[in-house]
C-alpha positions, 0 to 999 in steps of 0.5 A: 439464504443463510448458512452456518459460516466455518471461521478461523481468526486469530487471536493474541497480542504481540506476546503471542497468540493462536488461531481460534475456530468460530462458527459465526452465521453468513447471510447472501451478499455479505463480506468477510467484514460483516461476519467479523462483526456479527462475531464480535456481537455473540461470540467475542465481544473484545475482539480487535479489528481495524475499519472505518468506511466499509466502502473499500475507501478508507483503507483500514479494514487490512487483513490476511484472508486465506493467506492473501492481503485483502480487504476485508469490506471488499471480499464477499464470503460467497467467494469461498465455499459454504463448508470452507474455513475462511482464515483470518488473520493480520497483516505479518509484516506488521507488528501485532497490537492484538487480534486483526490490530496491527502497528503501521506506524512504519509507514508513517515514519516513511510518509514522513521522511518523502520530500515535499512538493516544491512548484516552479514559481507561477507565470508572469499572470499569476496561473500555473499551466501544464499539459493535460498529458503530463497530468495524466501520467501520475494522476492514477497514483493518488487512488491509494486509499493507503490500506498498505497491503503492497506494504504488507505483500513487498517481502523486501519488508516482509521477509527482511525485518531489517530493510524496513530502516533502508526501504521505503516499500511500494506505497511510499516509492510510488510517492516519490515517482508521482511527484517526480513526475509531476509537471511542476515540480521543481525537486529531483527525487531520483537521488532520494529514492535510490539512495534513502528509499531503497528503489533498488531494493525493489526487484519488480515481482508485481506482487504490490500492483496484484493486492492493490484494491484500487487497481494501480499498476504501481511496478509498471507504471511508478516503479520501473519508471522510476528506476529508468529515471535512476539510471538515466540519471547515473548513466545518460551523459546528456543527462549527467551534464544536465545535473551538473549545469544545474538544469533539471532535464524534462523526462 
């Protein structure tokens, strides 16, 4: 079955741009990504648009469908009526490079600034040994395919363009609680995440977790253990006199 779909996807550069109504045919099972490109093939050979895998993998086909972070491989036209106009536009707390293209330089920049992984050195036999429990706790943050729709919805960054300099966002935050809790790293990044990262700008709404397309609990899971571990760093005695004695205390 095929119907004549009701697209409005916007078009411009960072200069400016406009939206611009298309009306582009939909075949039965078809994502928001198909029709893009079947627009690109009869009506707007020189539209811009970011994708790679097509499998929800790679993370790159972002967008803003109807007003909401998606993306655009995983989000079938038969979710929306045949005589509704689907809206497409880029990711808004990212500059625009033109059409669906947006700069995400940002995140690279904040990728690049984490602490690295610094294992405790191995065992008399050569091996590293940890418990499968200790594993599992952080094991569900590397699904992050880095699409960075929690980027694009966190509006400490998308309403407040000058936190982007003090803010880390989600992606980048739950980084850091992953390999803080990981059991054989050596590295507190508690201090680095309250004060290089911004994890206390970060007031938990659960947006980041309800755009994620892999399903991670990225606020109950990464982001308030994080700030429990900030504060029983700041505030625990036990804990404080651990630091000072040069012992890093196991969570």
């Amino acid at each position: 079955m095929t119907y004549d779909g009701k697209l409005r996807v916007w078009r411009g550069d960072e200069t400016g741009g406009e939206l611009r109504d298309y009306t582009v045919q939909v075949n039965e099972g078809e994502v928001v990504l198909d029709v893009i490109h079947r627009l690109q093939a009869t009506q707007a050979g020189d539209l811009a648009v970011r994708w790679n895998c097509k499998a929800g993998k790679c993370g790159s086909c972002s967008a803003e469908i109807n007003g909401k972070p998606r993306l655009m491989c995983l989000t079938r036209m038969g979710t929306f009526a045949e005589d509704e106009v689907v809206t497409i536009t880029p990711m808004r707390t990212f500059p625009v490079i033109r059409d669906l293209v947006t700069d995400v330089s940002y995140n690279y920049e904040k990728a690049a600034a984490l602490p690295g992984f610094e294992p405790r050195p191995r065992d008399a036999d050569g091996q590293h040994r940890m418990q499968q429990i200790d594993v599992e706790r952080s094991q569900e943050f590397r699904k992050c395919i880095e699409c960075f729709l929690c980027q694009d919805v966190c509006h400490v960054v998308r309403d407040h363009e000058d936190n982007k300099k003090v803010y880390a966002g989600p992606r980048f935050l739950m980084r850091l609680a992953e390999l803080d809790m990981h059991p054989l790293d050596t590295f507190d990044r508690r201090k680095v995440a309250q004060d290089n990262m911004g994890l206390g700008m970060c007031n938990i709404t659960k947006c980041c977790s309800e755009v994620c397309p892999e399903g991670i609990h990225i606020t109950d899971n990464a982001l308030i253990p994080m700030k429990e571990r900030v504060v029983d760093r700041k505030y625990d005695p036990l804990t404080w006199l651990g630091a000072k004695i040069g012992r890093r205390p196991h969570p």
